[in-house]
C-alpha positions in Angstrom: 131.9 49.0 40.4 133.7 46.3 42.3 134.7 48.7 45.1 131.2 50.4 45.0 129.9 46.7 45.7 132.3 46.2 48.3 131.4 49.3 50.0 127.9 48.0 50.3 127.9 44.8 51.6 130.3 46.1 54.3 127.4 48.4 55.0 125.1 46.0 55.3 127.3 43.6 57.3 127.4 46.9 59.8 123.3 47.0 59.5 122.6 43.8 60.3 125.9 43.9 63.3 123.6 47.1 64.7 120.5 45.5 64.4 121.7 42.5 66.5 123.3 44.7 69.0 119.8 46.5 69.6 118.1 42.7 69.6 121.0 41.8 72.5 120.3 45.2 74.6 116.6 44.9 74.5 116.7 41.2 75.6 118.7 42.3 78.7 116.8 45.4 79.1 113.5 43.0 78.8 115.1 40.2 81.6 116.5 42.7 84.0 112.6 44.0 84.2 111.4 40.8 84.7 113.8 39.7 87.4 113.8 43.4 89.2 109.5 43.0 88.7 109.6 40.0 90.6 111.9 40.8 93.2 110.1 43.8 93.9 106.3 41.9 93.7 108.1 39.4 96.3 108.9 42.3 98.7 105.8 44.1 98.6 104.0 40.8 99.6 106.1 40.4 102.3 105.5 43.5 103.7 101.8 43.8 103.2 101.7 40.1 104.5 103.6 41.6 107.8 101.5 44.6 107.9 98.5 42.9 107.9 99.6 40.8 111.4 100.7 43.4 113.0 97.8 45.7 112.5 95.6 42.5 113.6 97.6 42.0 116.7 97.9 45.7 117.1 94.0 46.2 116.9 93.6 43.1 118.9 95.9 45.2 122.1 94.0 48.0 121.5 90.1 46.2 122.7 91.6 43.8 125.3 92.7 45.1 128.7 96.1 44.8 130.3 95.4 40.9 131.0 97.8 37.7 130.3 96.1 38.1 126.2 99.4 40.2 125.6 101.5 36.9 125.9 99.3 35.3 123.2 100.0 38.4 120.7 103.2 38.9 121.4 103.8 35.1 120.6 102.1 36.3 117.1 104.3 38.5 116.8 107.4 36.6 117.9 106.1 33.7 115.0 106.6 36.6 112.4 109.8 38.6 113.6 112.3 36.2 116.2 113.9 38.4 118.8 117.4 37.5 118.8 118.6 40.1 122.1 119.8 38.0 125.0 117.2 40.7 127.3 114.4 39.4 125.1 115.7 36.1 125.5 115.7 36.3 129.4 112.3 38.5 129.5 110.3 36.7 127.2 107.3 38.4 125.9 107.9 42.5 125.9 104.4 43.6 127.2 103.0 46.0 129.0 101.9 43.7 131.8 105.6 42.4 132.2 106.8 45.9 132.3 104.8 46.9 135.2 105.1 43.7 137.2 108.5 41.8 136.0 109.2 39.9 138.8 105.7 38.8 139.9 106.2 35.5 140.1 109.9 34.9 139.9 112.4 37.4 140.9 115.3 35.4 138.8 116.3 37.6 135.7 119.7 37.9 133.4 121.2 41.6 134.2 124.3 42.5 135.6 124.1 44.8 138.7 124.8 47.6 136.0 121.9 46.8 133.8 119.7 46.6 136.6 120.5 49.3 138.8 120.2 51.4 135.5 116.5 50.2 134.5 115.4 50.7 138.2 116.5 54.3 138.0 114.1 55.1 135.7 111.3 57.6 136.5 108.0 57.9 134.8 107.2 61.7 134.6 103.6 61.3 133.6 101.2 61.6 136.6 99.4 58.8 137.1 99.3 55.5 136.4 97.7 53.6 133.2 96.9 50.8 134.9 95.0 49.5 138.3 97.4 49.8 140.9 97.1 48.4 144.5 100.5 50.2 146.4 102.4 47.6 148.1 105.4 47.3 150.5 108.1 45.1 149.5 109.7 42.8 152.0 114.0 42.6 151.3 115.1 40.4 153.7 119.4 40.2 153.5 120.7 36.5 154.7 123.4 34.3 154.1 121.3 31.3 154.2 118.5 29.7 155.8 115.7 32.0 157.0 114.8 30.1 160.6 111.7 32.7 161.1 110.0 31.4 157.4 106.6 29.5 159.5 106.4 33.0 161.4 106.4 35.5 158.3 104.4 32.7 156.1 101.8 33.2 159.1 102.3 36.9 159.1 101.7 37.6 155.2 98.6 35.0 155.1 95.7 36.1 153.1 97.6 39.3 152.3 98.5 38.4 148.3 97.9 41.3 146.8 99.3 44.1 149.2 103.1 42.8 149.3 106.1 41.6 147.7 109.0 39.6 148.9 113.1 39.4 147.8 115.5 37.2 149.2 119.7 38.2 148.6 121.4 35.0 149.9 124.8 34.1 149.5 125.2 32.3 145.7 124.7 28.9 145.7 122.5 29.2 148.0 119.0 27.8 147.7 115.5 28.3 149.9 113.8 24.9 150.0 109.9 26.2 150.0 106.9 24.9 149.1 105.2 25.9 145.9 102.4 27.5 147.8 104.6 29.6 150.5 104.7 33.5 149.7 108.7 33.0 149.6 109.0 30.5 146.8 110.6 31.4 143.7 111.5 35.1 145.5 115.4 34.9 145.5 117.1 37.4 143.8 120.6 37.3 142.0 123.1 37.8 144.3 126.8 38.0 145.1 129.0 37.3 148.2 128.8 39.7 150.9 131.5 40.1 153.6 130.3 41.6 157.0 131.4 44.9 157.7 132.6 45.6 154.0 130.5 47.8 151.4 129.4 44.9 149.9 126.6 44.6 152.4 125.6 48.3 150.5 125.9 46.6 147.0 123.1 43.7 148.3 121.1 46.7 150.0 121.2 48.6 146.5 120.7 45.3 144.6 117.2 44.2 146.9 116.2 47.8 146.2 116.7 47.5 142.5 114.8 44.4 142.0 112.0 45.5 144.1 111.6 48.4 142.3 111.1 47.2 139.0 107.5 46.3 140.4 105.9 49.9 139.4 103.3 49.0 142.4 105.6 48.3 145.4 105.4 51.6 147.0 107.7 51.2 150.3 110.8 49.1 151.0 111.8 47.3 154.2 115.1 45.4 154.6 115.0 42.7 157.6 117.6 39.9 158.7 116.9 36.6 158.7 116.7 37.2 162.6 114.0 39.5 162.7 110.1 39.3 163.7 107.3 41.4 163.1 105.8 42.4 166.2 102.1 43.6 165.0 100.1 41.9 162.2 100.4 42.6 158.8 97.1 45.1 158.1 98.6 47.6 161.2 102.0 47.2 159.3 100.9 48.1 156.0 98.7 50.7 157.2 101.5 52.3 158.9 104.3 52.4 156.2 101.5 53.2 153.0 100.0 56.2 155.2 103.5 57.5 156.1 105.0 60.3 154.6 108.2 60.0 155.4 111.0 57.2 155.1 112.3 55.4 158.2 116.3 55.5 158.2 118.1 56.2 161.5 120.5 58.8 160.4 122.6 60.8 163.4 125.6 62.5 164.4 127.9 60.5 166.9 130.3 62.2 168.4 132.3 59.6 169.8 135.1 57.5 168.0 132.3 54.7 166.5 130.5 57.7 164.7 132.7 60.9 163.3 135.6 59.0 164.2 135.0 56.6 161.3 135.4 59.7 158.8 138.2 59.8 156.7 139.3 63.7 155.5 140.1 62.0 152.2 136.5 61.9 151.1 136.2 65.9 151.1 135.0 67.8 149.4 132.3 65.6 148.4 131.7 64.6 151.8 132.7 66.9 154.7 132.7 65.9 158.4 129.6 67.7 159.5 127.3 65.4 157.2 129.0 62.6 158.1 125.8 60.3 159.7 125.4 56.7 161.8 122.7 55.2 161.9 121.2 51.7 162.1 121.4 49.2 158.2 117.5 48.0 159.1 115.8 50.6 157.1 112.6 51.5 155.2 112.0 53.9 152.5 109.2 55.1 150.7 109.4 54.7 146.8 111.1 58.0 145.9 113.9 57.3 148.4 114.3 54.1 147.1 114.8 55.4 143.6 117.8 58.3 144.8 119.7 55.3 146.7 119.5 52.9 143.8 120.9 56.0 141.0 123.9 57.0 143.2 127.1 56.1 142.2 129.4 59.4 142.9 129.0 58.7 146.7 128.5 55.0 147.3 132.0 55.1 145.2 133.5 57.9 148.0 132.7 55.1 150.2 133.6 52.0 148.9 137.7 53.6 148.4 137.9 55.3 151.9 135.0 53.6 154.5 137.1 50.6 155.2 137.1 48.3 158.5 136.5 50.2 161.1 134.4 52.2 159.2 131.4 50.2 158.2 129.3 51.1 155.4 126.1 50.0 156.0 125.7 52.0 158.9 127.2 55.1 157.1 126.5 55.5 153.5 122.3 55.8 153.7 122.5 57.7 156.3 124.9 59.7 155.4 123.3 60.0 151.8 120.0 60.8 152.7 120.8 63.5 155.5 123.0 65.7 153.0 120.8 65.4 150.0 116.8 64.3 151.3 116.9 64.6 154.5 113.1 66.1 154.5 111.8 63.0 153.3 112.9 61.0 156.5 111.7 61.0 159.9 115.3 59.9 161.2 114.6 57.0 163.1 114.5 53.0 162.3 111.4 51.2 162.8 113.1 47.9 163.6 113.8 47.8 167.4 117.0 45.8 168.5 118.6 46.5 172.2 122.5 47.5 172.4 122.2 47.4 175.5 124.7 45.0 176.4 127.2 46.7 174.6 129.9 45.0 171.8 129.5 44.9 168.0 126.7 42.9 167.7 123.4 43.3 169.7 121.8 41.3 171.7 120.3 37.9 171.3 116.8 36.3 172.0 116.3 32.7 172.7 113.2 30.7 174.0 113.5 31.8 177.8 113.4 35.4 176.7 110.0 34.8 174.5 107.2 36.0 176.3 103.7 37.9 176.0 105.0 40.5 178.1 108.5 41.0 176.3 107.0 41.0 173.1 104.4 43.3 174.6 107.4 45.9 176.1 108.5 45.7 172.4 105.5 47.1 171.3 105.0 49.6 174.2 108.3 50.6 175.4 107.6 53.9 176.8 109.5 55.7 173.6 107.4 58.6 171.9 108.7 59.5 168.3 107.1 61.5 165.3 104.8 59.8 162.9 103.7 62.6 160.2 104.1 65.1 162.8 102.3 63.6 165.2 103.4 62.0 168.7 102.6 58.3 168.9 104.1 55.7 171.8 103.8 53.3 168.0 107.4 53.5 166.8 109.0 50.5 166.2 107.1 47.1 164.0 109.5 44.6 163.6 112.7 43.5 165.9 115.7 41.8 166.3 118.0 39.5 166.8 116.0 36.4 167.6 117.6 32.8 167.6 116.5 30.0 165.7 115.2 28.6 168.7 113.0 31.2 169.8 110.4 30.5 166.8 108.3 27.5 168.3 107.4 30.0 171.5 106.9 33.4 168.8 104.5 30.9 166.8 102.2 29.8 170.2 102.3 33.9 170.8 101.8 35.3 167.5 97.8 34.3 167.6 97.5 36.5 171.2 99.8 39.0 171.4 100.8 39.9 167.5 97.3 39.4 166.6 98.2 36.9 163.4 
């Protein structure tokens, strides 16, 4: 009896021992749903909490039209989900409005040459355009400094807002003192040193390019020196480069020692000596042009190891470029007029006693007949070059009469 006892109240020591075990696991069982029902209720309010300000903003981009109302949403936005990217950082708002026209009123901006020769590459395959655009031609003028001709061009582009844009590459460090109402202020790109005569002066031609194309509506693209003039006004100018159909880059084949004998047989077989081209830096290109320049980097790379003093890149590498690859698309001749006539490396020089109505006049009608669309025209050249500093006061007393601005 005594062991029969015993044998029961160990029993029912192991009940009650299995009882509180299944008491312990339910309790945990019980907490872990409450903690994992909470957790889960917190989540699902954040989420519909986010959902429901993004579909408002998003329904609010959908009625409004591509005006400065994305820069209110996208601060929504922002409030909800802080962009931490540098680019976002340096761009601000991501809209559509500041995709299409990035640089519109400051051409400052935080990318490398890399970055931005990258994102001005890019080609929209979709025809047409989802937005108003107005073409316009973008102004690149390359300087190490000062730009002594600013009072002309400020006359030139008056009252012409809409139908151009400007880019300044001066040396860094650099910085043009404008007034807040001038077309040039707040227009200077990033920029790096350039030496004369080296292919860095093709790096700051790439690098205007690249920043003027990230404005989907410039359309053509003119570099200019701080020494050169326009030499008709601006509605004959912008009527001539929007209506052309080709681009303008002097591209030919010089014989002599200042032309083929710059070639070097170590860039074959990429580039062989009877594409080898000369031609003038002072271009203009249409947008497509602009766009094939800006993505090389096979060739400008030919160039930078073997186009060395004497060989000059800027007179070379376009030129050459364009004649072995798009040669169709340009009418192989400069529309900046400049006289070598005196002969050396640099071209000749204008001062005050050279300005006057009948010089600028010779400029404009200088007996040369050239192709424009397949056409003959005695129109050929727009702008011209080299004019001193000192030459601007008599250009500004003749603009009015004989440049019509």
């Amino acid at each position: 009896m005594a062991r029969s006892r015993g044998d029961k109240e160990e029993s029912e020591k192991y009940l009650g021992l299995l009882k509180l075990v299944q008491i312990l696991s339910f309790l945990v069982v019980f907490v872990a749903g409450i903690i994992i029902g909470l957790s889960t209720s917190s989540h699902m309010n954040q989420y519909f909490t986010s959902q429901a300000v993004l579909l408002s903003s998003t329904n609010h981009f959908a009625a409004a039209p591509v005006t400065a109302d994305f820069e209110s949403d996208c601060n929504i936005v922002q409030q909800q989900q802080k962009q931490q990217q540098s680019g976002d950082q340096v761009g601000g708002c991501l809209s559509f409005g500041k995709f299409i026209h990035p640089t519109e009123s400051n051409a400052t901006h935080g990318m490398s040459d890399s970055e931005l020769f990258w994102r001005a590459s890019m080609v929209p395959y979709k025809d047409g355009y989802p937005f108003e655009r107005t073409p316009k031609v973008a102004f690149m003028f390359l300087t190490r400094g000062p730009l002594p001709m600013l009072p002309l061009w400020e006359r030139f582009f008056r009252g012409h807002d809409k139908l151009f844009s400007i880019y300044v590459h001066a040396l860094p460090g650099y910085k043009l003192d404008v007034s807040q109402d001038s077309p040039f202020y707040a227009r200077q790109i990033p920029s790096r040193k350039v030496g004369w005569g080296t292919v860095e002066m093709a790096d700051a031609e790439k690098r205007l390019l690249a920043n003027a194309l990230l404005d989907f509506s410039n359309e053509r693209f003119v570099l200019l020196s701080e020494s050169c003039i326009p030499v008709y006004n601006f509605p004959t100018v912008y009527s001539y480069l929007i209506g052309s159909a080709h681009s303008f880059v002097d591209s030919y084949d010089d014989p002599s020692r200042y032309g083929r004998g710059r070639y070097s047989r170590k860039m074959r077989p990429e580039i062989r000596l009877f594409q080898w081209r000369k031609g003038s830096q002072w271009f203009e290109v249409q947008r497509k042009v602009a766009i094939y320049i800006v993505s090389d980097t096979k060739y400008l790379s030919i160039f930078r190891k073997y186009c060395k003093p004497a060989c000059y890149p800027d007179e070379h590498y376009i030129p050459t470029y364009l004649n072995m690859f798009h040669g169709s698309l340009n009418a192989n001749r400069s529309v900046t007029w400049v006289d070598w006539s005196m002969g050396g490396p640099h071209p000749a020089t204008f001062g005050p006693e050279n300005i006057t109505e009948s010089f600028i006049q010779s400029i404009r009608n200088n007996g040369t007949m050239c192709l424009y669309n397949d056409d003959q025209t005695s129109m050929c050249y727009l702008f011209a070059r080299k004019f001193a500093p000192t030459a601007l006061k008599p250009l500004l007393n003749l603009s009015a009469k004989v440049m019509e601005f």
